[in-house]
MARBA-3410 file (N, C-alpha, C, O; in Angstrom, 1 decimal):
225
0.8,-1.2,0.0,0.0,0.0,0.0,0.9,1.2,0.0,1.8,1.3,0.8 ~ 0.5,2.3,-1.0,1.2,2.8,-0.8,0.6,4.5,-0.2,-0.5,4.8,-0.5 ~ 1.4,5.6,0.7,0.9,6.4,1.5,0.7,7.4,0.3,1.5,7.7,-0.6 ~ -0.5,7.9,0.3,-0.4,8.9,-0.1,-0.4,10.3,0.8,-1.2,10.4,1.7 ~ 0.3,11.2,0.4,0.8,12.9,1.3,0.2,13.8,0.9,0.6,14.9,1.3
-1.1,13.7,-0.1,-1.0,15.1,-1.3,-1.6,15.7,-0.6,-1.7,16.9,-0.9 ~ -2.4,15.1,0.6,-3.9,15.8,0.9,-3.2,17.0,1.7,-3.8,18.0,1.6 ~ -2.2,17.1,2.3,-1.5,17.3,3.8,-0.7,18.6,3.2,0.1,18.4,2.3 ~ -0.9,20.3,4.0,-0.8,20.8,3.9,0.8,21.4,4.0,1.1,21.2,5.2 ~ 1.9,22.0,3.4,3.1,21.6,4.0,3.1,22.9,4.4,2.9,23.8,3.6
3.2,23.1,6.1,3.4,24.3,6.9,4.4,24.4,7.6,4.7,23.4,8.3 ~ 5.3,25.5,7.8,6.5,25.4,8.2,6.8,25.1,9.2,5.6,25.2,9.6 ~ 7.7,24.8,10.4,7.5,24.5,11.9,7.5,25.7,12.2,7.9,26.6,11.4 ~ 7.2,25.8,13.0,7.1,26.7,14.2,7.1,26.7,15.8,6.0,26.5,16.4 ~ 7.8,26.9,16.3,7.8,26.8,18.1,7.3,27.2,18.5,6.5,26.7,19.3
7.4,28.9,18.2,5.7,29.2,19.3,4.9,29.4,19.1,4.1,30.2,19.5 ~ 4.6,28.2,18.0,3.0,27.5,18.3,2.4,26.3,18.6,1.3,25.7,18.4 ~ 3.9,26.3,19.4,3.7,24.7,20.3,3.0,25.2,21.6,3.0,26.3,22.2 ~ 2.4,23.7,21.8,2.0,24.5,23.3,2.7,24.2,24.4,3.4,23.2,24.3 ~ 2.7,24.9,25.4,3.7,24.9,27.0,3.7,23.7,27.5,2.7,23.1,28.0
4.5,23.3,27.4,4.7,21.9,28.8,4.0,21.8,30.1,3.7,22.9,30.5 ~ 3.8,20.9,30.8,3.6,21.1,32.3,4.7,21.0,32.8,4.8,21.5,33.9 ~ 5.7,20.4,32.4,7.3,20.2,33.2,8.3,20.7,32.5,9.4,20.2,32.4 ~ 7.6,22.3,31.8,9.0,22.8,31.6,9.5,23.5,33.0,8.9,23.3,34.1 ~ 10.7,24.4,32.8,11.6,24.9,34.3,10.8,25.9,35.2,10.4,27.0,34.7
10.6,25.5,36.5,9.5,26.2,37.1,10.3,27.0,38.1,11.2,26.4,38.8 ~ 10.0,28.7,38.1,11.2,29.5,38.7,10.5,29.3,40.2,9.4,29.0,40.6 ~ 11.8,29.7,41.0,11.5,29.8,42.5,10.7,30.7,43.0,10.7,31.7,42.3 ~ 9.8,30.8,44.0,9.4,31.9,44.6,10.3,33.1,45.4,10.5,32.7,46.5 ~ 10.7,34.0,45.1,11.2,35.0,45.8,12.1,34.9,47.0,13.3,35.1,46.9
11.4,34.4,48.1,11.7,34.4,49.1,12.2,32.9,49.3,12.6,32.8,50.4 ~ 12.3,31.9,48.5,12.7,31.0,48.7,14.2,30.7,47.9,14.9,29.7,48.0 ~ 14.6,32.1,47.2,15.6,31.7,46.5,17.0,31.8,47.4,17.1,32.8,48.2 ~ 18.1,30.9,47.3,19.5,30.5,48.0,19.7,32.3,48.5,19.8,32.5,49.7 ~ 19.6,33.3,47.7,20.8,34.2,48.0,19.7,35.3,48.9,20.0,36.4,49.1
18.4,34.7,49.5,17.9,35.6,49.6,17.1,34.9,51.1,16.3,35.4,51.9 ~ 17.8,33.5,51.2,17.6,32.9,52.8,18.9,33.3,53.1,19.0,33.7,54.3 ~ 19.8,33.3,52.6,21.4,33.4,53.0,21.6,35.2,53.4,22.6,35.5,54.1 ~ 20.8,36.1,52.9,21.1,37.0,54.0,19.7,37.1,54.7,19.4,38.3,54.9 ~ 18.8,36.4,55.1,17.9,36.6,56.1,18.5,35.9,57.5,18.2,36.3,58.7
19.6,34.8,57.3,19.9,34.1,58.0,20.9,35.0,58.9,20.9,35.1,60.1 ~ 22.0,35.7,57.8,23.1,36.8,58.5,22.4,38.2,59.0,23.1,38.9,59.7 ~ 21.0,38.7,58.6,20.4,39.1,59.6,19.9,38.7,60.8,19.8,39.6,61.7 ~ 19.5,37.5,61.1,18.9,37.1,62.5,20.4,37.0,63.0,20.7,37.7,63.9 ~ 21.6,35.8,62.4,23.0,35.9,63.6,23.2,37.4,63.9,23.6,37.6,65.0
23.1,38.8,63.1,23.8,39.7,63.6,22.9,40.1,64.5,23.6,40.5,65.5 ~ 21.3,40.3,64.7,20.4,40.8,65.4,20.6,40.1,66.6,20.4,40.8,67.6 ~ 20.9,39.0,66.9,21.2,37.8,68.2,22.3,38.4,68.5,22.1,38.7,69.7 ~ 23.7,38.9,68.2,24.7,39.2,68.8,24.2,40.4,69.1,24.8,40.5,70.2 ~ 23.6,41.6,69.0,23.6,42.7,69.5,22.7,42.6,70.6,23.0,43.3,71.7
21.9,42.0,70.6,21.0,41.6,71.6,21.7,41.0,72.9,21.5,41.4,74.1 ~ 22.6,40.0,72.5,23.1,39.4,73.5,24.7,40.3,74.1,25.3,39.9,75.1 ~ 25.1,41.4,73.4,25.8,42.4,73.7,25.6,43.6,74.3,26.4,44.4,74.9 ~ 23.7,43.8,74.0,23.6,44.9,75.1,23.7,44.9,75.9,23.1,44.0,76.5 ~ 24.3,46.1,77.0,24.4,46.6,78.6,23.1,45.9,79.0,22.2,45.9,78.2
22.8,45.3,80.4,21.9,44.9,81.0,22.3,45.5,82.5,23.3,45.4,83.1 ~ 21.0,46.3,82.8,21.0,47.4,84.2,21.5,45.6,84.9,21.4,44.4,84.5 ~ 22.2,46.4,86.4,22.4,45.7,87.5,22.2,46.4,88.7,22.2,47.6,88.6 ~ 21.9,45.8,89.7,21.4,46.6,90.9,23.2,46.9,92.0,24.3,46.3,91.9 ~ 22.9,48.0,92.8,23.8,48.5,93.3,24.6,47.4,94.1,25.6,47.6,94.7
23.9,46.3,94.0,24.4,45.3,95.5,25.2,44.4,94.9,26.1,43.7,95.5 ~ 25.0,44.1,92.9,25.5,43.5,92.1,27.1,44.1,92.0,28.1,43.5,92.4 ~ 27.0,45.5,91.4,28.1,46.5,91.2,28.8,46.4,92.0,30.0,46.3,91.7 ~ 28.2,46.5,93.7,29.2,46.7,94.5,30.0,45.1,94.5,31.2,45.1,94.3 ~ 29.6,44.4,94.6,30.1,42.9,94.7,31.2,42.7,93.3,32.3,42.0,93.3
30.7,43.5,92.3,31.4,43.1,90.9,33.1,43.9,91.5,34.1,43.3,91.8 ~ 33.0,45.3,91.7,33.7,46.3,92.2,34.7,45.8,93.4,35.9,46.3,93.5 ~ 34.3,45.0,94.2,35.0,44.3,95.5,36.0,43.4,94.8,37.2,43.5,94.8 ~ 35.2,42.5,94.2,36.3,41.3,93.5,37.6,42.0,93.0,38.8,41.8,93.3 ~ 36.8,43.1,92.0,38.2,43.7,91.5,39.1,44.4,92.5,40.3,44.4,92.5
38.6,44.9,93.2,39.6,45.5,94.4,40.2,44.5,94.9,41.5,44.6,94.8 ~ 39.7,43.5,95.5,40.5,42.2,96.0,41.2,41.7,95.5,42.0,41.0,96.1 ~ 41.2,41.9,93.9,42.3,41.2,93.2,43.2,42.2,92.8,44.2,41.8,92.2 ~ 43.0,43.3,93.0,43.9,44.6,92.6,45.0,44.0,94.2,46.1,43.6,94.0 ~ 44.5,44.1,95.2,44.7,44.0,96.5,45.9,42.8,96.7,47.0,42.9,97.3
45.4,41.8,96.3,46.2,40.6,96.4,47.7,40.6,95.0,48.7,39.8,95.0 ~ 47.5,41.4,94.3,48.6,41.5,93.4,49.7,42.5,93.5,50.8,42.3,93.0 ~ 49.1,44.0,94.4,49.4,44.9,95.0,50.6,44.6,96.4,51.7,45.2,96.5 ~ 50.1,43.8,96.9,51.0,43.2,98.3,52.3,42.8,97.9,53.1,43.3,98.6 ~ 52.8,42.2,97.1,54.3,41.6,97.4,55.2,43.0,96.6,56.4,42.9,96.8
54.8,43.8,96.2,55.4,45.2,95.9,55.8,46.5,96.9,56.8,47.2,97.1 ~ 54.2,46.2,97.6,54.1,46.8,99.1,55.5,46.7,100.3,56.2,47.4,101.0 ~ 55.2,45.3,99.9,56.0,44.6,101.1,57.7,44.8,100.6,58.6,44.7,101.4 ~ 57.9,45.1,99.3,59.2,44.9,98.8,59.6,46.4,98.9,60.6,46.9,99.4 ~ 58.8,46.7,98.5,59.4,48.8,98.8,59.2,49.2,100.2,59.5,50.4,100.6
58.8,48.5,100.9,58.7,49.0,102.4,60.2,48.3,103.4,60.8,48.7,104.4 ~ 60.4,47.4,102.5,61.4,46.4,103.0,63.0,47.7,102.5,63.9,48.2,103.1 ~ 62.7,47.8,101.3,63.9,48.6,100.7,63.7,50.2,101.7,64.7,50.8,101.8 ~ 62.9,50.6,102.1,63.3,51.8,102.9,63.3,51.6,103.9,63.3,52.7,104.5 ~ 63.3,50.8,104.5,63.7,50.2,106.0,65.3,50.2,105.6,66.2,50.8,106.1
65.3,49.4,104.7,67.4,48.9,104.8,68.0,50.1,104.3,69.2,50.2,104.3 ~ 67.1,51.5,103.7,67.8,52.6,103.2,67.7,53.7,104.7,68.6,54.5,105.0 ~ 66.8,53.5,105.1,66.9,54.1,106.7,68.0,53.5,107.6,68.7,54.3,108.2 ~ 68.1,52.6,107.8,68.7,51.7,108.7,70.1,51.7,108.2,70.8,51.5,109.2 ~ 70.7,51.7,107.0,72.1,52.0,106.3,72.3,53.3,106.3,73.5,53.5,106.1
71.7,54.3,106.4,72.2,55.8,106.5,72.1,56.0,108.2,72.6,56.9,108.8 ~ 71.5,55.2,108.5,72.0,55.5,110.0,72.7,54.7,111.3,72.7,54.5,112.6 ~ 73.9,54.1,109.6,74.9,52.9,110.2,74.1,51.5,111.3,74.9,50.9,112.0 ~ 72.5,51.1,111.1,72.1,50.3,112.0,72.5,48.9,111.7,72.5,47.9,112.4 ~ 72.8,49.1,110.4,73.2,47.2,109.8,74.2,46.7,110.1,75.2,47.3,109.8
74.2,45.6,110.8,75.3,44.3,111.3,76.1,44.0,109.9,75.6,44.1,108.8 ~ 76.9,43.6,110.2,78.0,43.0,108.9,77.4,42.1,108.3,77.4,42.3,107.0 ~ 76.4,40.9,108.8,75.8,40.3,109.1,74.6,40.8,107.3,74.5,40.5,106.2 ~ 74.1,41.7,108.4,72.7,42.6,107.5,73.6,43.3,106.1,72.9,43.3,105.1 ~ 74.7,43.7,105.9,75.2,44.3,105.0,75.2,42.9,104.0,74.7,42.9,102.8
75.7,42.1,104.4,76.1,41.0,103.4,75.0,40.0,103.3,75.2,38.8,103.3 ~ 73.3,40.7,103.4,72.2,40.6,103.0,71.3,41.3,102.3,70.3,40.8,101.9 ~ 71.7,42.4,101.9,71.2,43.7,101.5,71.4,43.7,100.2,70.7,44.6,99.7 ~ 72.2,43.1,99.3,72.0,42.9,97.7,70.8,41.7,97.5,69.9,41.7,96.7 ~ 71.0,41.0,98.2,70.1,39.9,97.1,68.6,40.3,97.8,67.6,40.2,97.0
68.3,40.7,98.9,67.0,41.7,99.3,66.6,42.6,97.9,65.8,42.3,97.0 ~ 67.2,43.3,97.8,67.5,44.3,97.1,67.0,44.0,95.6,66.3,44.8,95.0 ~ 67.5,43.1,95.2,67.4,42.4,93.7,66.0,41.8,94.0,65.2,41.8,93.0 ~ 65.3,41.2,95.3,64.3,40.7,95.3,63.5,41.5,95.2,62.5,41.4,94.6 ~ 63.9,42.9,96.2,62.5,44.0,95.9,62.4,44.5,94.6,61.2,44.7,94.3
63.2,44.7,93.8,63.0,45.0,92.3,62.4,44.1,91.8,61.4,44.6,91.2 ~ 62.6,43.0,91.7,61.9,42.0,90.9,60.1,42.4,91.3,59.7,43.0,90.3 ~ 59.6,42.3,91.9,58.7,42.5,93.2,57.8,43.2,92.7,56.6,43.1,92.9 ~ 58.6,44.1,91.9,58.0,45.7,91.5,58.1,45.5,90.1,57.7,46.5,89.6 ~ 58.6,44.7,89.2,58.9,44.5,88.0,57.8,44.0,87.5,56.9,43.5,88.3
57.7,43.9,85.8,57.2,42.9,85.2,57.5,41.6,84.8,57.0,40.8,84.0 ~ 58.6,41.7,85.7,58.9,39.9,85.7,58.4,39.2,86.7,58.6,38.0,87.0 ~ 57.6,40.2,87.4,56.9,39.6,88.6,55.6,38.9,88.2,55.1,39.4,87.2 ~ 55.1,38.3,88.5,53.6,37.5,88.2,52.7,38.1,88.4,51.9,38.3,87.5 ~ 52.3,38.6,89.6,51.5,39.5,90.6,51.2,40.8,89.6,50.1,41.3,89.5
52.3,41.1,89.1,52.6,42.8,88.4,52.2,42.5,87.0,51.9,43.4,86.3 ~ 52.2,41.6,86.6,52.0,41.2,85.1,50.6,40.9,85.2,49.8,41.7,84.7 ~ 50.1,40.0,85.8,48.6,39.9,86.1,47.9,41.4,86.2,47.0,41.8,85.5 ~ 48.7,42.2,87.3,47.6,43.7,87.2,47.5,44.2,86.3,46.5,45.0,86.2 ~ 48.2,44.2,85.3,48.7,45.2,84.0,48.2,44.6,82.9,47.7,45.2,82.0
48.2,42.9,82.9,47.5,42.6,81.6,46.2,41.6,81.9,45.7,41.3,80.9 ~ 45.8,41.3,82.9,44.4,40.3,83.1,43.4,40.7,83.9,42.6,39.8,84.2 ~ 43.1,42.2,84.4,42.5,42.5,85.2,41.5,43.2,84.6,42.0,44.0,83.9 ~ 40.2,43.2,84.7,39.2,43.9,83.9,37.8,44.3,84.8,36.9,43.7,85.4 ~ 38.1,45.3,84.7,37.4,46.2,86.2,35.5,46.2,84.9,35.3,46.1,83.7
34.7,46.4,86.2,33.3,46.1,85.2,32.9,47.5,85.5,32.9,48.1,86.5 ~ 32.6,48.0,83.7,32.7,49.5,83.5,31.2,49.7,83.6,30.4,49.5,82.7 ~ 31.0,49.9,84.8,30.1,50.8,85.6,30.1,52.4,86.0,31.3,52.8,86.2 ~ 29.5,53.0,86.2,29.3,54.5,86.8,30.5,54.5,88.4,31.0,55.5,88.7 ~ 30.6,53.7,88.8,31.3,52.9,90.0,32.7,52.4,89.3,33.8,52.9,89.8
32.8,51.6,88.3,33.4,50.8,87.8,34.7,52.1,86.9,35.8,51.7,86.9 ~ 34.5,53.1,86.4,34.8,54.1,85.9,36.2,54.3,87.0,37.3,54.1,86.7 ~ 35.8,54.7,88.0,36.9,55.4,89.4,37.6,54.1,89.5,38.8,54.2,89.1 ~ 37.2,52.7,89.8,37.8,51.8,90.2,39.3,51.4,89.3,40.5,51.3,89.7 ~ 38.6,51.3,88.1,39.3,51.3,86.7,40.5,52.2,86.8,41.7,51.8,86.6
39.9,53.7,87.3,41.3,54.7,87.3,41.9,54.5,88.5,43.1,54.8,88.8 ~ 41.3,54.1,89.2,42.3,53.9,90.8,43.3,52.5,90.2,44.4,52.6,90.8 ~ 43.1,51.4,89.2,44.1,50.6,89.1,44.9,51.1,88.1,45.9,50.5,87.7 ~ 44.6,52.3,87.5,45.9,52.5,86.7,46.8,53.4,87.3,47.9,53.7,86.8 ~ 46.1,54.2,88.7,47.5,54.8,89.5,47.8,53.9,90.7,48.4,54.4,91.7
47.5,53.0,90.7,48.1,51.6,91.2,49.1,50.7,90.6,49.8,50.0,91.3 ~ 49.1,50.6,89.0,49.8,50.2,88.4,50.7,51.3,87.9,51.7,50.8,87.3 ~ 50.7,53.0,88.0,52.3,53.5,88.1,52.8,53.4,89.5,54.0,53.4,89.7 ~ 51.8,53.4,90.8,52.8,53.2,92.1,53.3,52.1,91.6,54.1,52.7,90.8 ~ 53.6,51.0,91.4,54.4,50.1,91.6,55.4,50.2,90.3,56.6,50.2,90.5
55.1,50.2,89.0,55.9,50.2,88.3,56.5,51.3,87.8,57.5,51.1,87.1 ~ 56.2,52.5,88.0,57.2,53.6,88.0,57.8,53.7,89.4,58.6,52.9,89.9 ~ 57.3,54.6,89.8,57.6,55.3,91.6,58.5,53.9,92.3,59.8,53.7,92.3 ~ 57.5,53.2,92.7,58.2,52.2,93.8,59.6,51.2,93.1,60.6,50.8,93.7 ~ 59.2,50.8,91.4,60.6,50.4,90.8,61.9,51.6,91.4,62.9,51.5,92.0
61.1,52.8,90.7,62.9,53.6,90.6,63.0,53.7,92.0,64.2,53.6,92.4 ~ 62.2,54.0,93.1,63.0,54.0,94.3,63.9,52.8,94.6,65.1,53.0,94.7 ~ 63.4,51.7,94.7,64.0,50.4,94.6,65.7,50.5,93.9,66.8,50.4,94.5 ~ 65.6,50.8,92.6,66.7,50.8,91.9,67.6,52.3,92.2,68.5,52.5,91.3 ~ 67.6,53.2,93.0,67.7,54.2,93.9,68.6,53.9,95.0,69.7,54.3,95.3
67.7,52.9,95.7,68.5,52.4,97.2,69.6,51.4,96.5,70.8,51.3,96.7 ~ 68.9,50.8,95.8,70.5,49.8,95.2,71.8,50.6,94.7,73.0,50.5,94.9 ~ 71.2,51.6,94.0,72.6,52.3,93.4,73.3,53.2,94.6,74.5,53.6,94.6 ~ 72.2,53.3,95.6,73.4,54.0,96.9,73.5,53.3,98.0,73.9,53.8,99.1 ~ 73.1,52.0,97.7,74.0,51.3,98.8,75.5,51.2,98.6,76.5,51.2,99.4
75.3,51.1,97.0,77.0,51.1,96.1,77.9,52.3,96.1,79.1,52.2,96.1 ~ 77.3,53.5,96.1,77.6,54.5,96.2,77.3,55.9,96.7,77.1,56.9,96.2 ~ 77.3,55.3,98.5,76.4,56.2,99.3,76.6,57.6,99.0,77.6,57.9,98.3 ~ 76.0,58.5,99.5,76.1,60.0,99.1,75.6,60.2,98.0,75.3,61.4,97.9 ~ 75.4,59.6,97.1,75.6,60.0,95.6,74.4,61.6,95.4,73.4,61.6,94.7
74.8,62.5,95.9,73.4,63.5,95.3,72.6,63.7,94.2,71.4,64.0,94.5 ~ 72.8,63.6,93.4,71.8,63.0,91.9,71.2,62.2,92.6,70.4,62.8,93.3 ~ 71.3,60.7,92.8,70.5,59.9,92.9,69.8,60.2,94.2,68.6,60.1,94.1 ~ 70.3,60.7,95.4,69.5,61.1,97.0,68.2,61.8,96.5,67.1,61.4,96.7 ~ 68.7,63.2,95.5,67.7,63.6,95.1,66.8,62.7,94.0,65.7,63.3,93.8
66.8,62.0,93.5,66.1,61.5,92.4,65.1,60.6,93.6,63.9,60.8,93.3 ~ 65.3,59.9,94.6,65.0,59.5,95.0,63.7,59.7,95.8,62.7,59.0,96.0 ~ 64.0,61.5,96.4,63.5,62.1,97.3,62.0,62.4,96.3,60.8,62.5,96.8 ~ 62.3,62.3,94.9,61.0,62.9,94.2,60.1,61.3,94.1,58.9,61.2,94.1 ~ 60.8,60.5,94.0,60.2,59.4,93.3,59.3,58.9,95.3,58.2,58.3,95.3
59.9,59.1,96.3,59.0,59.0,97.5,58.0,60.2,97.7,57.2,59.9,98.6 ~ 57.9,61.2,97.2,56.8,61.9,96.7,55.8,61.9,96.0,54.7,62.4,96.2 ~ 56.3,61.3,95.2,55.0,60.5,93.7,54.8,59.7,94.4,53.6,59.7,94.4 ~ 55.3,58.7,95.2,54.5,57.3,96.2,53.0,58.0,96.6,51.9,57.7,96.3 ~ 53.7,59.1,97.8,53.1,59.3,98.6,51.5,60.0,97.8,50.4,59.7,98.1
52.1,61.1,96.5,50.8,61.6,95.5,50.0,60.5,94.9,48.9,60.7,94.5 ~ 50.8,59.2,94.8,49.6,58.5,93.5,48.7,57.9,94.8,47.6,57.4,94.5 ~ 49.2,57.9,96.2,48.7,56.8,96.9,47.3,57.8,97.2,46.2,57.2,97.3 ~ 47.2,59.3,97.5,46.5,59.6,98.0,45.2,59.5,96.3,44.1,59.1,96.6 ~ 45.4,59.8,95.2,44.8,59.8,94.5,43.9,58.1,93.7,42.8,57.8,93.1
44.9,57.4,94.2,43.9,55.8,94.3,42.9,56.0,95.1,41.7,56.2,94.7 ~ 43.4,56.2,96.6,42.2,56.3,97.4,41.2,57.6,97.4,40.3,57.8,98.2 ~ 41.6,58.4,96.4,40.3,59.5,96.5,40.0,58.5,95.1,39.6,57.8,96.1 ~ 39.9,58.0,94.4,39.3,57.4,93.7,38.4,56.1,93.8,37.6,55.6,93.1 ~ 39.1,55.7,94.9,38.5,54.5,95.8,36.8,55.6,96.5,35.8,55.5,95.9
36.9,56.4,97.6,36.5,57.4,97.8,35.2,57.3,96.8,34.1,57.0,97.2 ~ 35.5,57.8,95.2,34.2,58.0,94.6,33.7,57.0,94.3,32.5,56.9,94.6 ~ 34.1,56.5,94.0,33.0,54.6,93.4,32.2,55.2,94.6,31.3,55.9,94.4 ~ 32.9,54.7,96.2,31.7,54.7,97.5,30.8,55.7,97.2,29.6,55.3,97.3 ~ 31.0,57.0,97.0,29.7,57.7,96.7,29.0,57.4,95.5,27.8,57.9,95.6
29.2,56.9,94.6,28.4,56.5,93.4,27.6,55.3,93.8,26.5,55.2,93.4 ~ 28.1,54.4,94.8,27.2,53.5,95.1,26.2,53.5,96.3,25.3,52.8,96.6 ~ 26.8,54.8,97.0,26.1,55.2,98.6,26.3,53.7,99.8,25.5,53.4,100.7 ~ 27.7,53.0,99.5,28.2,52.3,100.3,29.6,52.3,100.5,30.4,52.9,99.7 ~ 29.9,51.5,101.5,32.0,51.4,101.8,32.1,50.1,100.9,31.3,49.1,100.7
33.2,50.3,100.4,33.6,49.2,99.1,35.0,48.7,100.1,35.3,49.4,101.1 ~ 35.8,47.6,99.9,36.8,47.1,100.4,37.9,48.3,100.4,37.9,49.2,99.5 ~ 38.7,48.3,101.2,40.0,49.4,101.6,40.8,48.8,100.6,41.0,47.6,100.6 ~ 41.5,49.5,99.6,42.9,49.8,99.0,43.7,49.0,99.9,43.5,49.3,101.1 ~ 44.5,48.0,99.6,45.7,48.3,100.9,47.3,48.7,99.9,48.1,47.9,99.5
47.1,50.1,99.8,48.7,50.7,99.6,49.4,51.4,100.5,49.0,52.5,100.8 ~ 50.0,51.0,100.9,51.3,51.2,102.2,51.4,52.8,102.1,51.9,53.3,101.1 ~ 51.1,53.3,103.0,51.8,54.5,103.6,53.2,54.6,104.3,53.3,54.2,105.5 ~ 54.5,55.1,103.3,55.6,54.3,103.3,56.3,55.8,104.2,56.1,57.0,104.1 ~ 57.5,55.0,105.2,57.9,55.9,106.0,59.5,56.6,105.4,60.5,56.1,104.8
59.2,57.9,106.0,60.0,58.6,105.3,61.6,58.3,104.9,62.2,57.4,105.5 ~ 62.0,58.7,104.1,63.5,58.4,104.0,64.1,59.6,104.0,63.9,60.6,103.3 ~ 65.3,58.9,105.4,66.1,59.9,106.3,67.0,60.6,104.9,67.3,59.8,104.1 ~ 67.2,61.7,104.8,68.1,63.1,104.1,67.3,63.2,102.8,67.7,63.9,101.8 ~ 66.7,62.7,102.8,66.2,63.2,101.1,65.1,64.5,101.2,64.7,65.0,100.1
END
């Protein structure tokens, strides 16, 4: 048999006058597309971190307690400096007024080298105040903050150079340069000490209570300076 074609009209192709697929490529909805969950997503992490970074009020009994710790620990790092510069103007009193036994003389360098360290940043105590201590910045927290950074020049300015002061005139008593260099640097003791504690002082009025005592040595005079 054979086909016949004659009847059949010859019309050119044409595409679009096909009709649509049901499975041609079906676009995303808007809000479903990758680049538009991916920053909805880095808006909620960044709105959670500010949230969880804002200041949250604390009550005065909180502050004062946050404020203590740090004093206590200002307190406990403060003492072996204390004790080392108080030790060195005892043996700088007590050698200008001939009291040292032969005995005491041929103990008075390696003292000496201890109270320096003491007051240094090779000390542990001194290195901790200077780099791990973080006062909580409160209206209170503000004074405490500055009371440890003239706590941190009493010991590492003032009470070092006195230290290294008495050492150089044990070696070379008399020396006037150094008597007087001396005489200023127990002056700045005595100025930064009173200004910790007027700064200790305000926190307590900011809080309308007594916060723990400073303990920085009120250091006794040294004879001729």
């Amino acid at each position: 048999m054979t086909d016949d074609l004659s009847g059949f009209e010859n019309v050119p192709f044409d595409p679009a006058s096909m009709p649509t697929s049901s499975l041609g490529i079906a676009k995303a909805v808007w809000y479903r597309r990758p680049w538009v969950l991916a920053t909805l997503a880095l808006i909620v992490i960044v709105a959670v971190s500010v949230v969880i970074d804002l200041p949250r009020p604390i009550t005065k009994s909180q502050d004062a307690a946050s404020q203590n710790a740090s004093i206590k620990e200002i307190n406990g790092d403060l003492a072996e400096c204390a004790f080392a510069v108080n030790e060195s103007f005892k043996i700088y009193n007590e050698d200008v007024s001939g009291k040292l036994t032969p005995s005491d003389l041929a103990e008075v360098p390696t003292l000496l080298t201890g109270d320096e360290t003491a007051c240094s940043f090779a000390s542990e105590p001194v290195y901790d105040l200077t780099n791990n201590l973080q006062v909580d910045d409160t209206k209170a927290g503000k004074h405490i903050d500055r009371m440890l950074s003239v706590v941190e020049r009493w010991i590492t300015d003032y009470a070092l150079a006195s230290i290294r002061d008495i050492q150089y005139l044990f070696n070379h008593p008399g020396d006037a340069k150094t008597i007087r260099h001396l005489g200023i640097q127990e002056q700045q003791l005595a100025s930064e000490r009173i200004k910790a504690l007027d700064d200790l002082s305000q926190a307590d009025s900011v809080l309308g209570l007594k916060l723990y005592a400073l303990k920085i040595p009120s250091l006794r005079h040294l004879n001729g300076t």
